[in-house]
Structures are given as structure tokens and as C-alpha cells.
VEXKOL-957251 format. One record per residue (C-alpha): residue in three letters; x, y, z. Coordinates in Angstrom, 3 decimals, padded with zeros to 6 digits, m for minus. Layout:
% VEXKOL-957251
rec resn=Ala&x=X&y=Y&z=Z
...
//
This chain:
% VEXKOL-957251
rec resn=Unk&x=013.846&y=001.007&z=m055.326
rec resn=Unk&x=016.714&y=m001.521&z=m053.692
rec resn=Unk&x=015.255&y=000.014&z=m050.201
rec resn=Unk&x=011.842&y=000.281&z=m050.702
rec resn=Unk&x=010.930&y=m002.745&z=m048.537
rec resn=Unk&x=012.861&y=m001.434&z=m045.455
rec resn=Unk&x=011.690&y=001.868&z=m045.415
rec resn=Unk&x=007.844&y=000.544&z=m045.996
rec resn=Unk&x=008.363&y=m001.579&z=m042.960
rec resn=Unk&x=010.221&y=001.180&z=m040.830
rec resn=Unk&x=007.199&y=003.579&z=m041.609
rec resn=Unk&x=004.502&y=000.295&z=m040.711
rec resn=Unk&x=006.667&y=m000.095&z=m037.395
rec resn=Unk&x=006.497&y=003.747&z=m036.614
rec resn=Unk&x=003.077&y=003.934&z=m037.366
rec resn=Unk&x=002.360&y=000.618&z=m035.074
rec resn=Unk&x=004.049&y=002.043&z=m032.123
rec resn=Unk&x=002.504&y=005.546&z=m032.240
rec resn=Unk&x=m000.660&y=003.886&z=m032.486
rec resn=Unk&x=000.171&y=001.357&z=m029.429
rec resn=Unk&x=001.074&y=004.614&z=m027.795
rec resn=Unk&x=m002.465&y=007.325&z=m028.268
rec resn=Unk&x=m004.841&y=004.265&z=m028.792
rec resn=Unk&x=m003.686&y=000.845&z=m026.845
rec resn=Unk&x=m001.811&y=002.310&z=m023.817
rec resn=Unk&x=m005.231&y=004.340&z=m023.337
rec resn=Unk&x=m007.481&y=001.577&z=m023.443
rec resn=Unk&x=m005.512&y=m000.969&z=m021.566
rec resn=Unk&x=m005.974&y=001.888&z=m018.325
rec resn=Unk&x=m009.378&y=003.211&z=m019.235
rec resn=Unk&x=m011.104&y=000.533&z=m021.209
rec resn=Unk&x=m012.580&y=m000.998&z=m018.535
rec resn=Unk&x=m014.275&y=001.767&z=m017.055
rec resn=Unk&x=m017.836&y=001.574&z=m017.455
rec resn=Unk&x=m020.725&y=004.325&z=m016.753
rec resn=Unk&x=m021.645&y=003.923&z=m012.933
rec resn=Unk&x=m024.430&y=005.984&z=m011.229
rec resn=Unk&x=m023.580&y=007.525&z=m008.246
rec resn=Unk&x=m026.458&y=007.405&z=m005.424
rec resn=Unk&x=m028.849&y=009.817&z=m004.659
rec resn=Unk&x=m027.072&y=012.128&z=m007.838
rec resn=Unk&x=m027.283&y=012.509&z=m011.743
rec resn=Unk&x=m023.970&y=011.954&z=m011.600
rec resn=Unk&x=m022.359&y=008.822&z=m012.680
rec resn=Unk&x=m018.463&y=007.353&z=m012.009
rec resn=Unk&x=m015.944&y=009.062&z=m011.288
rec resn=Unk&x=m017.477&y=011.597&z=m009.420
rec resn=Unk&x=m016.370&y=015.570&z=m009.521
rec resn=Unk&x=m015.001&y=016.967&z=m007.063
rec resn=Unk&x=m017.207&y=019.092&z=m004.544
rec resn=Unk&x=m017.856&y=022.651&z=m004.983
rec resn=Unk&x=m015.631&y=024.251&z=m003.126
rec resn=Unk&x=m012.816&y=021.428&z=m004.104
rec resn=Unk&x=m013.620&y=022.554&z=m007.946
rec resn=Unk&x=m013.170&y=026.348&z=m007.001
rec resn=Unk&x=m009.610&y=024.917&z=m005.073
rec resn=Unk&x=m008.648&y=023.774&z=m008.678
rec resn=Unk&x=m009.204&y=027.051&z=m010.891
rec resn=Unk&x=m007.295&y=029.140&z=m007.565
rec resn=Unk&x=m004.571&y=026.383&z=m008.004
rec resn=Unk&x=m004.211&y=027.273&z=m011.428
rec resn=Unk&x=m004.448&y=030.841&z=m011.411
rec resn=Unk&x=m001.894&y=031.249&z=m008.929
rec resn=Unk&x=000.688&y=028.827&z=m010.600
rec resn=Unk&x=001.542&y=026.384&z=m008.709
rec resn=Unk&x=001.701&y=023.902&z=m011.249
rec resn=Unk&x=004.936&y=025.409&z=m012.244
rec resn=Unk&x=006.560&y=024.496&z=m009.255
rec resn=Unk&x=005.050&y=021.322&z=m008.325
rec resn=Unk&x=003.954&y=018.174&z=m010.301
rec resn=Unk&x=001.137&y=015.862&z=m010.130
rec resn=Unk&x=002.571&y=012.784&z=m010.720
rec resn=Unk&x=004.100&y=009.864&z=m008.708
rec resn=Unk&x=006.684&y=007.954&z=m009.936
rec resn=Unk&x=007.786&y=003.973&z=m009.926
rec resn=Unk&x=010.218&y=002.054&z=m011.075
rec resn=Unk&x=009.074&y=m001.267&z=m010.225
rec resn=Unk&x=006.199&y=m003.336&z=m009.087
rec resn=Unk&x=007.396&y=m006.617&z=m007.022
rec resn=Unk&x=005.328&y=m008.959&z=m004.828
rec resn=Unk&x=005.657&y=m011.764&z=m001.778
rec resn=Unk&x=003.718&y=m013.688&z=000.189
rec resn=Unk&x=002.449&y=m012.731&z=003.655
rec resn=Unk&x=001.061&y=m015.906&z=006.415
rec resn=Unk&x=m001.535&y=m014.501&z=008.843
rec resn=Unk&x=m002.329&y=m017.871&z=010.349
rec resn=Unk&x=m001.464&y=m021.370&z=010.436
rec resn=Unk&x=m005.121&y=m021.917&z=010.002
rec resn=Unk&x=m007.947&y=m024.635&z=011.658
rec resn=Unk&x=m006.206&y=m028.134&z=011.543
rec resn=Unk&x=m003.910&y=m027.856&z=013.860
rec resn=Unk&x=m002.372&y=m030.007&z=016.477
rec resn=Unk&x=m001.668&y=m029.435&z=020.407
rec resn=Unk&x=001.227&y=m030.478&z=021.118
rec resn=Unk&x=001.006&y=m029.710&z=024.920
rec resn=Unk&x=m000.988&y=m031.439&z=027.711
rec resn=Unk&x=m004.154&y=m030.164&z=028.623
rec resn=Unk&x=m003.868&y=m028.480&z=031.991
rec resn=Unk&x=m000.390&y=m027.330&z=031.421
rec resn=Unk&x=m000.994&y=m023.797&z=030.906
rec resn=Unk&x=000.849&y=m023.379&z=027.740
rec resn=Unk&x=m000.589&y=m023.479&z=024.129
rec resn=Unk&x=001.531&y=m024.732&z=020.903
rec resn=Unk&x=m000.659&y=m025.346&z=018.158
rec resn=Unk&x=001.323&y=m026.799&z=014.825
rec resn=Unk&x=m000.149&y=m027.144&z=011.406
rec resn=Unk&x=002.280&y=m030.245&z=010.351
rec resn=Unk&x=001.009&y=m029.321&z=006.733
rec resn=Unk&x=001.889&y=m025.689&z=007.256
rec resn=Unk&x=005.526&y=m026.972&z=008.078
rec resn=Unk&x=005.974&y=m028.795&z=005.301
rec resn=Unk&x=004.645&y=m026.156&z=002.551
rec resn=Unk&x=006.694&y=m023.967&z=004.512
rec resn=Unk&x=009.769&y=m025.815&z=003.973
rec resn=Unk&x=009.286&y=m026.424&z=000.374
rec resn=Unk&x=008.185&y=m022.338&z=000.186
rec resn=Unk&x=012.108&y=m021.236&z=001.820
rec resn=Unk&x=014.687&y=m024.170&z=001.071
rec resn=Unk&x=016.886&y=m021.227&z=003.168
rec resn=Unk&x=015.337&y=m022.321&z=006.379
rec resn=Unk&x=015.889&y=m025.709&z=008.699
rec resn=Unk&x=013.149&y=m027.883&z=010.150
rec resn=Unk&x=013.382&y=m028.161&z=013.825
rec resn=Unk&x=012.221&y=m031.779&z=014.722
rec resn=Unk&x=008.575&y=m032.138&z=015.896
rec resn=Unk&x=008.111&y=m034.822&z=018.603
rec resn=Unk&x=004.532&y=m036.336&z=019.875
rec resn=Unk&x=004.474&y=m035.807&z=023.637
rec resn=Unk&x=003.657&y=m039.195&z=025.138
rec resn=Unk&x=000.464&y=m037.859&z=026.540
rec resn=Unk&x=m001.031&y=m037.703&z=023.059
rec resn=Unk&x=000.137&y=m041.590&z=022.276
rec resn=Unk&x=m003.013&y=m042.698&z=022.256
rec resn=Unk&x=m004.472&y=m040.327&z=020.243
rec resn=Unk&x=m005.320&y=m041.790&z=017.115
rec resn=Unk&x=m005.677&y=m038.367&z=015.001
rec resn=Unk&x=m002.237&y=m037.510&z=016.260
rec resn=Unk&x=m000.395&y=m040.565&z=015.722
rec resn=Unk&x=m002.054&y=m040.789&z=011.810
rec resn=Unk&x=m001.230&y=m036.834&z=011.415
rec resn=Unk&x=002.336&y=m037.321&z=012.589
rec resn=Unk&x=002.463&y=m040.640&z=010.581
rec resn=Unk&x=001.461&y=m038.582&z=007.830
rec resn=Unk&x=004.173&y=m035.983&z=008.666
rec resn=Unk&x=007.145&y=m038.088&z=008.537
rec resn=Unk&x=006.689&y=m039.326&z=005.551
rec resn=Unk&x=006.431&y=m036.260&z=003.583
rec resn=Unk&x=009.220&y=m035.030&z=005.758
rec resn=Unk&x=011.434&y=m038.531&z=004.539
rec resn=Unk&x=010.853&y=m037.471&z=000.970
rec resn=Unk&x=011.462&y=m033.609&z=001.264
rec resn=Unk&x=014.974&y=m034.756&z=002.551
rec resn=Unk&x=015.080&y=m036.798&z=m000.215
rec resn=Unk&x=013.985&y=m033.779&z=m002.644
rec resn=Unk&x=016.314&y=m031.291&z=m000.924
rec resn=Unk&x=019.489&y=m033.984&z=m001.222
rec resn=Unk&x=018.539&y=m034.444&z=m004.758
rec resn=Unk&x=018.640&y=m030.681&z=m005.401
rec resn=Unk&x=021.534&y=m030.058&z=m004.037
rec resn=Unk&x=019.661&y=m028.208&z=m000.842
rec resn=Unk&x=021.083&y=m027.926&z=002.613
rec resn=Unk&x=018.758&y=m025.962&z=005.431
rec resn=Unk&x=020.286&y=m024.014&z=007.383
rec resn=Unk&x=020.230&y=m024.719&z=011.314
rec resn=Unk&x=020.022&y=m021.217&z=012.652
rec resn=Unk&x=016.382&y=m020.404&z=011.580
rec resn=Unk&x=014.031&y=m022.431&z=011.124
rec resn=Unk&x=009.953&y=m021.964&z=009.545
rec resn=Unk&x=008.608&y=m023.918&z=012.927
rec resn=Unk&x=009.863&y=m020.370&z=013.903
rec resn=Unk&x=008.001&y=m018.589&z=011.099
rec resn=Unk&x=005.315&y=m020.409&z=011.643
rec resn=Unk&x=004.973&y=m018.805&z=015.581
rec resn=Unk&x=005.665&y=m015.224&z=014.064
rec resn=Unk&x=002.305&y=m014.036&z=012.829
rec resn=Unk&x=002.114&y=m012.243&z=010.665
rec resn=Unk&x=004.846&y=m013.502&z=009.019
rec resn=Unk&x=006.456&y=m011.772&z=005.805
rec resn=Unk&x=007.291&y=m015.201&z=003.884
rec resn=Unk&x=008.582&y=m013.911&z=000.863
rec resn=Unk&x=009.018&y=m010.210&z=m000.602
rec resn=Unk&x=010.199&y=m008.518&z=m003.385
rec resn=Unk&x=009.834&y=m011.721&z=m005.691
rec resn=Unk&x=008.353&y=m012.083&z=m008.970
rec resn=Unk&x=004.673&y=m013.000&z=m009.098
rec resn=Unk&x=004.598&y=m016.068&z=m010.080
rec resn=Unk&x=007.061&y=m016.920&z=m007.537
rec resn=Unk&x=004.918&y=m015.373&z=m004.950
rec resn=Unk&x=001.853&y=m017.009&z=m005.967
rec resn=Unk&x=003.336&y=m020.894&z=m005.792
rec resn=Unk&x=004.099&y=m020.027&z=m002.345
rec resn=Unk&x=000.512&y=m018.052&z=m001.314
rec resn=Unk&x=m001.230&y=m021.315&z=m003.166
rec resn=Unk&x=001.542&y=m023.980&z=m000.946
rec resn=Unk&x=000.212&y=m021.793&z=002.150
rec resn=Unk&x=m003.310&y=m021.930&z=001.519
rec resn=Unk&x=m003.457&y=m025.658&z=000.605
rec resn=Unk&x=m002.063&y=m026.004&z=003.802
rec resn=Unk&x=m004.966&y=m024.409&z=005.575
rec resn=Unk&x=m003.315&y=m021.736&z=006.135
rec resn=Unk&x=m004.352&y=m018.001&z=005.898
rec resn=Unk&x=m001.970&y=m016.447&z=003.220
rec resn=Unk&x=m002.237&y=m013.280&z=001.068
rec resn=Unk&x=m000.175&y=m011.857&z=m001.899
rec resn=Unk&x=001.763&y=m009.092&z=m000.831
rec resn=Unk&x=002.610&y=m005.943&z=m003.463
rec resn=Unk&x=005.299&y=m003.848&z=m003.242
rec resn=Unk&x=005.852&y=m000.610&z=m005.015
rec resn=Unk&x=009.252&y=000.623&z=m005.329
rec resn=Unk&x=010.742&y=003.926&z=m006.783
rec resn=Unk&x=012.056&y=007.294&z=m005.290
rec resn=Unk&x=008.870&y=009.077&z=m005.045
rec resn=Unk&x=007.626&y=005.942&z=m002.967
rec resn=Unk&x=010.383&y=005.685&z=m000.894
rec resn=Unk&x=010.256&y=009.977&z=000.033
rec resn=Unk&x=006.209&y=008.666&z=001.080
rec resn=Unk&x=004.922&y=011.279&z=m001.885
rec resn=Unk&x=002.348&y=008.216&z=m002.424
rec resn=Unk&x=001.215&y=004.545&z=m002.323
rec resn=Unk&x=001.484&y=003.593&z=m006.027
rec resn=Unk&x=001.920&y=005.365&z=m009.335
rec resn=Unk&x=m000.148&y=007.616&z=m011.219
rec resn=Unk&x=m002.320&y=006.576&z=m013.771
rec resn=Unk&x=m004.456&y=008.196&z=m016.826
rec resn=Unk&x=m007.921&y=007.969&z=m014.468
rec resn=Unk&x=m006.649&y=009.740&z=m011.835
rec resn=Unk&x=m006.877&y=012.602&z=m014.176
rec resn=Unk&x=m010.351&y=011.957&z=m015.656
rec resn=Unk&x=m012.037&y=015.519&z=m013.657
rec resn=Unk&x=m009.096&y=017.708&z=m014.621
rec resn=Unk&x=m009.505&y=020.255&z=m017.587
rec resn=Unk&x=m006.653&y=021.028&z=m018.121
rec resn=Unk&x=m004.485&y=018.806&z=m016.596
rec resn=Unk&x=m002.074&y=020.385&z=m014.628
rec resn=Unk&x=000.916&y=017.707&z=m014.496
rec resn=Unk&x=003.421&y=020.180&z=m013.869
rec resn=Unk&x=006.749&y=019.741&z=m015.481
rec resn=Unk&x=009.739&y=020.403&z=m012.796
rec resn=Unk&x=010.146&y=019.945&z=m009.210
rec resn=Unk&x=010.765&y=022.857&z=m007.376
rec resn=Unk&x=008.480&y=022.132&z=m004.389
rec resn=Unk&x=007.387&y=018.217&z=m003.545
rec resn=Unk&x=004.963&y=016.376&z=m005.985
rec resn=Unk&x=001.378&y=016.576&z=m004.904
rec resn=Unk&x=m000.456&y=014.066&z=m006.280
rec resn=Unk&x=m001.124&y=012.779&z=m003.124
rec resn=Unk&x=m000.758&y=015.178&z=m000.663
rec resn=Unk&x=m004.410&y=014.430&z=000.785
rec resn=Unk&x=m003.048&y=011.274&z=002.280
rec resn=Unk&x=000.411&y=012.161&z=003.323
rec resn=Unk&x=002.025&y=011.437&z=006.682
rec resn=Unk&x=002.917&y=014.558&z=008.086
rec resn=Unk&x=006.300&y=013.247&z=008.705
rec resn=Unk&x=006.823&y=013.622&z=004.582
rec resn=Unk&x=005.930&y=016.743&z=004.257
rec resn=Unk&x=009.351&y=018.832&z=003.371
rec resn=Unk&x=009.386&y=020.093&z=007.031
rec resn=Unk&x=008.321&y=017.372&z=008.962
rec resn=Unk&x=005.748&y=017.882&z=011.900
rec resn=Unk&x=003.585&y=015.284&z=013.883
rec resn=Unk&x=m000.086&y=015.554&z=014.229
rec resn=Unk&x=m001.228&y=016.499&z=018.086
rec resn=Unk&x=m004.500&y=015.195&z=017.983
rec resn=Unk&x=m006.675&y=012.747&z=016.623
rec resn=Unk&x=m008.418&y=015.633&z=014.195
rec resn=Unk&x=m006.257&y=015.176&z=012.062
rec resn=Unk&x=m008.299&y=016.287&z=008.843
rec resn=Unk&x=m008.542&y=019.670&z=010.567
rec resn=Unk&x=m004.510&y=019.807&z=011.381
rec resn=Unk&x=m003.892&y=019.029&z=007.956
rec resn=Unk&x=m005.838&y=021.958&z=007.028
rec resn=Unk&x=m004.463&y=023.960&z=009.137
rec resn=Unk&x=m000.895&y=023.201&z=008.701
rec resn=Unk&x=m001.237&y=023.881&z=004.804
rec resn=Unk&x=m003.338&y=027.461&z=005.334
rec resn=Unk&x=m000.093&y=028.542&z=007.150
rec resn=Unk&x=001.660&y=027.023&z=004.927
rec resn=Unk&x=000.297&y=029.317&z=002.068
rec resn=Unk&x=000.187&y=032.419&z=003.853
rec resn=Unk&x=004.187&y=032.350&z=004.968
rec resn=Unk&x=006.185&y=028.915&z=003.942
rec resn=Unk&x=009.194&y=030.130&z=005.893
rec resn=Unk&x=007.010&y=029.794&z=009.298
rec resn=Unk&x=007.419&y=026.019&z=009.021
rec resn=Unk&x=010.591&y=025.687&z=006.445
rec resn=Unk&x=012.978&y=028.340&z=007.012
rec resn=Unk&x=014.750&y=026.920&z=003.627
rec resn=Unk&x=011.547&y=027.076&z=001.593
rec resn=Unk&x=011.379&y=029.118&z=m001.660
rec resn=Unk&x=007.787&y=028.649&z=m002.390
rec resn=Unk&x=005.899&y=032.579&z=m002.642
rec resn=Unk&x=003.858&y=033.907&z=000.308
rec resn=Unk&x=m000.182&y=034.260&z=m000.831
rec resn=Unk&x=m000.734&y=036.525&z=002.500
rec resn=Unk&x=m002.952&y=038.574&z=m000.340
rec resn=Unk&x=m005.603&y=035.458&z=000.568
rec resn=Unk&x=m005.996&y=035.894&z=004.309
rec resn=Unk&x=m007.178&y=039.258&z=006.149
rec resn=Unk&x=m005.697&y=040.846&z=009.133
rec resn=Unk&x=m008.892&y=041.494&z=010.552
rec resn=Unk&x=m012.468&y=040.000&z=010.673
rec resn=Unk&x=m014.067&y=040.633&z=007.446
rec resn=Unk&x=m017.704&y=042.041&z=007.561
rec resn=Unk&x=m019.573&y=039.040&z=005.854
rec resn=Unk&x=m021.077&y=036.200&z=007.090
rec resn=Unk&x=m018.900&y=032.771&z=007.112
rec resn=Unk&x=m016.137&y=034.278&z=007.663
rec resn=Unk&x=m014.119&y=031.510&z=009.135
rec resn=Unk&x=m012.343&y=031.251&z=012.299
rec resn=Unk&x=m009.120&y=033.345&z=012.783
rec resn=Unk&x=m005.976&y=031.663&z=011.323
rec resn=Unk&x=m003.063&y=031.020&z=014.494
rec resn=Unk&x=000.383&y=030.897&z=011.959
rec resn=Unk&x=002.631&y=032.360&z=015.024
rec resn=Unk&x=002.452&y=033.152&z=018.605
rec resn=Unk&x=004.005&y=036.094&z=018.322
rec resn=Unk&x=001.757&y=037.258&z=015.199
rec resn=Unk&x=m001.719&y=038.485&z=015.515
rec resn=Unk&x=m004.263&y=035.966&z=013.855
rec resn=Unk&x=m005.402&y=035.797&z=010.425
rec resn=Unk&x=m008.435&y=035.123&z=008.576
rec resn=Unk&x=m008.547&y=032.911&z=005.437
rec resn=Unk&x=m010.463&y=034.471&z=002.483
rec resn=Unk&x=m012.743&y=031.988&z=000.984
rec resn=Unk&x=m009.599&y=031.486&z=m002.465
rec resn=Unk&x=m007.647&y=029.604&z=000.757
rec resn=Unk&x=m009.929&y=027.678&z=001.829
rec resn=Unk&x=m011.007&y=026.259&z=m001.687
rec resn=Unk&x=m007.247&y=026.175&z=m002.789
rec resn=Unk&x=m006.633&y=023.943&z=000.135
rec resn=Unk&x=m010.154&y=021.815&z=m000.054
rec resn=Unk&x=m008.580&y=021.081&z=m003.658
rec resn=Unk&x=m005.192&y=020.014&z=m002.498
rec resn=Unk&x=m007.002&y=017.707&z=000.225
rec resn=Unk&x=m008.960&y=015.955&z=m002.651
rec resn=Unk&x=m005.342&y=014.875&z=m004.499
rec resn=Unk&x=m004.630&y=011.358&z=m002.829
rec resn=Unk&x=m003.785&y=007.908&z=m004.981
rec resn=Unk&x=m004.725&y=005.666&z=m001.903
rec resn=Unk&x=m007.174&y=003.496&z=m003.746
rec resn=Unk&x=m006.129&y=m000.002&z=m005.373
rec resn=Unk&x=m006.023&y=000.121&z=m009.342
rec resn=Unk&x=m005.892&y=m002.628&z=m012.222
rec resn=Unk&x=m003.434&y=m001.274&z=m013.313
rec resn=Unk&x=m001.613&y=000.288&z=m010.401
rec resn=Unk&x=m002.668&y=m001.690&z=m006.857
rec resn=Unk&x=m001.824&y=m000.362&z=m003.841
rec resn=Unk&x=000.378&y=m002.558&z=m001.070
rec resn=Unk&x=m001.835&y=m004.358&z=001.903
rec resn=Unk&x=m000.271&y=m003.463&z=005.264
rec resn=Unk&x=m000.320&y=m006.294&z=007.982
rec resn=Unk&x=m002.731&y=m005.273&z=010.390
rec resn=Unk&x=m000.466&y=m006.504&z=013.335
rec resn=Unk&x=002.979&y=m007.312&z=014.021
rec resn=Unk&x=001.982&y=m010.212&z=016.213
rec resn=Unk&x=m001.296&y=m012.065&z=016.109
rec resn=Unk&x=m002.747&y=m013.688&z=019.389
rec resn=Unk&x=m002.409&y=m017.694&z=018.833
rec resn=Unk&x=m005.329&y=m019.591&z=018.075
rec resn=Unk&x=m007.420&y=m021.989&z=020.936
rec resn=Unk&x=m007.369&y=m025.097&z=020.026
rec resn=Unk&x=m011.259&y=m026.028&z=020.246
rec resn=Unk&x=m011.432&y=m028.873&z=022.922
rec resn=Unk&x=m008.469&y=m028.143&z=025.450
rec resn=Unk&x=m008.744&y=m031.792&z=026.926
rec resn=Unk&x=m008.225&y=m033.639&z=023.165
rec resn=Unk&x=m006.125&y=m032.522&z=020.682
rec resn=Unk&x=m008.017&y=m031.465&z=017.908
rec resn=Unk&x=m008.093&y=m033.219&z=014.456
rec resn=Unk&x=m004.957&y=m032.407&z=011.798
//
């Protein structure tokens, strides 16, 4: 056989791939896992969902929704930066004690800075006279020039010229300060590693991107063990309504009519805004075409005991009481959030401020040492 070579290697290759696809992909997300007790239960990691939460999950199925709605967020790409929370300990004051004012530099910080964003100019830093005879300043700011002299020299070899309209002694006072972003990560780590040899406090910064990211649907993608308590697993397969995968976590803003929360309950206005939400959709989006399930609440107080308080949807409508289906179906839907970090699917850090206070120097009448 003149082909029998190719096609041998084109059935090896077929073979390899569908086995890269139901055996490798697999264990590269769920190989790692490893049996983990949970406290105080038989139980051991991941943990099932609570009772009522599992109930939520068979309602969910029986009534469909699947159908309409998937499970299942979406990215297109995972990029990263560098974020600088502080210009860290060794720091110099370049101001006279008893002036009022505080300007701590990190002369290191400037110059991984520099080398970090050839974009941005170096202002010049000048020793005020009153810190002459300071020893520690004059060797810091000896020190200072020099690598200064030869990241001229560097940038003039390159081919770099700084800009004169921003500078990183300005990054530097703009804390926290989003150094890089949307880089590749090795890019991003040269410049967190420049940062923190500097004595600086600097963290890698993630960035998901895609469209079901961008609508706020959820913080990263879905993997294979966020699925590891469904049986079946209801992925859904078209998009009638918004994805749900984590609609325990969502900011009410993304919901497909947006709303804001009133109070600082907000587990309990969540709850409530999806019970009205299943008994008439149009009440909060006239445009919706999602089915009423009015069939769960009652129009009057049911004769057993738990019954629930009665359900508000309108002010012009009489009050309603959730049967015990709602209030599972919506325990389940509360339980569907993909907030927590991942191997294989980490979830962005936020910057807990946009400015940070600036830091004392320790010994307001000396500068302290670089």
C-alpha cells in the first residue's frame, strides 16, 4: 500500500488528540484535586450543596430552565500587569522637618520604575540643602545618579526617548498605581520582580477578558470542577435568558433589568428580587420572555407551619406567599457563583483603594536611611 504510512499516522494523530481531549484536558483541571475532609462532617472536598440548595437543583430541572439559560461563562483571553501599592520602607524625605509637608521617594523605586515604562520621563530629584549633611542622603543620592547616568546611557543606546509630559516620580505618588496591564506574563512579572527588588510593594495583576466578562455574567471562566456536584449537568445549550453560572455573585446592575440594592441586606434583596422575578418576569423587565411560575406561590397564607413571609411583587397587587419549590429553586440559583481563584482559571485582585495614605517617614527630624 503506496499510502499506508500516511493513513497509519493520520489514524495515530486522531487517536492522540481524542485522547489529549477525554483523558489529558481532564486531568490537567482535576488532577490535582485531592480528598479533603470537611470539618465537623463525613463529608470530604468539594462539599454538596445544602439541602434545600439540592432540592433548588431537581425544581431547576424539572421546570426547564436549562433550556433557556446556560451555565457557562465564557473567555477569550487571560492577560496580566503589574499593580505598585507602595514605594515601600527605604525611603527618603526630601522635605525639612517642621515644614508640614511629607515627600517620601524610594530613589530605587524611580529607577526600576523607569526601566519598567521607557514611555515615561524622569523628573529631576534634587537634595534640599537642609539634608547636605546627611550622610545617608548624600551616599543614596550618590548612588542615584549614577544609575540614573547609565540608564541615559541605556535608553540612548536603545534608541529610547522619555517623554516629558508624564513622568513615574508621578506614578510613584499615585498609589495604587496600575503599572502595567493587559501584558503578557512574563512581561508582567520582570516588572512585579524590578518593583519588589526595589522595596517596593508590587503584585501581579490578572485580567480576564471576553463578552460574558465584560456583560459582568462572572469573574473568570468556567471550569470542569465547578461541575463536580451536578448529576446531570445542566450546561444548557442556547441563550435565551442571561447565563447563570454565576448569578449568586452578580451586581444587581447586570442583571437584564438593572436595579440597585437599598440596603445593606443584600443576601435577602437578592432573594427577593429573583422570587418576583419567578412569579411574573414582566414586573421588573417589561421585554422579558421568560414563563411566569405563579403555580409556586399562593395567594393566601397556607395552613402549615413555615410558611414564609408574604411575597411584596407590586404595590398595587395583594401579597404572595412562596411555596417551599421557590424558595429551594432560588437557594439553588444563589449557590451558582465562580468567585473563587482557580489553577486553572484565577480570578482578578481588585485594588483595595484608589489612593493610599503616604507613608511616615519614622524619625521626622532625620531623614531616614535609603
Amino acid at each position: 500500500m503506496r499510502y499506508g504510512p500516511i493513513i497509519g499516522a493520520g489514524a495515530l494523530f486522531s487517536l492522540a488528540c481524542s485522547w489529549a481531549a477525554l483523558v489529558m484536558a481532564p486531568q490537567l483541571q482535576l488532577g490535582d484535586l485531592s480528598p479533603a475532609p470537611i470539618p465537623n462532617t463525613p463529608d470530604f472536598h468539594p462539599a454538596a450543596r445544602p439541602g434545600l440548595a439540592a432540592q433548588g437543583a431537581e425544581v431547576y430541572r424539572s421546570l426547564g430552565c436549562y433550556q433557556c439559560h446556560t451555565r457557562a461563562v465564557r473567555q477569550d483571553q487571560l492577560l496580566f500587569g503589574a499593580r505598585l501599592n507602595g514605594i515601600g520602607p527605604k525611603a527618603i524625605n526630601l522635605e525639612a522637618a517642621g515644614s508640614g509637608k511629607t515627600n517620601l521617594v524610594n530613589l530605587k523605586l524611580l529607577i526600576a520604575l523607569a526601566k519598567a515604562r521607557p514611555d515615561l520621563g524622569l523628573a529631576k530629584v534634587e537634595l534640599p540643602p537642609t539634608l547636605a549633611a546627611d550622610t545617608n542622603a548624600v551616599a543614596a543620592f550618590a548612588q542615584f545618579t549614577t544609575h540614573l547616568t547609565l540608564l541615559k546611557h541605556a535608553d540612548h543606546k536603545a534608541g529610547i526617548v522619555r517623554t516629558n509630559s508624564a513622568t513615574v516620580n508621578e506614578l510613584a505618588g499615585k498609589l495604587p498605581a496600575e503599572i502595567l496591564a493587559k501584558v503578557g506574563p512574563e512581561e508582567a512579572e520582570r516588572v512585579v520582580k524590578l518593583l519588589s527588588d526595589s522595596g517596593a510593594k508590587a503584585e501581579l495583576v490578572i485580567y480576564n477578558l471576553g463578552p460574558d466578562i465584560a456583560r459582568g455574567w462572572g469573574a473568570r471562566r468556567s471550569v470542569a470542577r465547578d461541575y463536580l456536584n451536578d448529576a446531570p449537568v445542566l450546561l444548557g445549550s442556547v441563550r435565551v435568558g442571561p447565563d447563570l453560572a454565576s448569578i449568586g455573585t452578580r451586581a444587581p446592575e447586570k442583571f437584564a433589568a438593572p436595579w440597585k440594592f437599598a440596603t445593606s441586606n443584600t443576601a435577602t434583596e437578592l432573594e427577593h428580587h429573583l422570587l418576583v422575578h419567578l412569579y411574573n418576569p414582566r414586573l421588573l423587565a417589561p421585554a422579558s420572555t421568560c414563563p411566569s411560575a405563579s403555580y409556586l406561590f399562593d395567594k393566601v397564607k397556607p395552613e402549615v407551619r413555615y410558611a414564609g413571609e408574604p411575597l411584596v411583587v407590586a404595590k398595587e397587587s395583594p401579597p404572595v406567599f412562596p411555596k417551599h419549590n421557590a424558595h429551594a429553586l432560588v437557594a439553588y440559583l444563589l449557590t451558582q457563583r465562580n468567585d473563587v481563584s482557580l489553577p486553572e482559571a484565577p480570578v482578578p485582585s481588585v485594588a483595595k483603594s484608589a489612593t493610599a495614605k503616604p507613608a511616615a517617614p519614622a524619625d521626622t527630624n532625620a531623614p531616614s536611611k535609603p
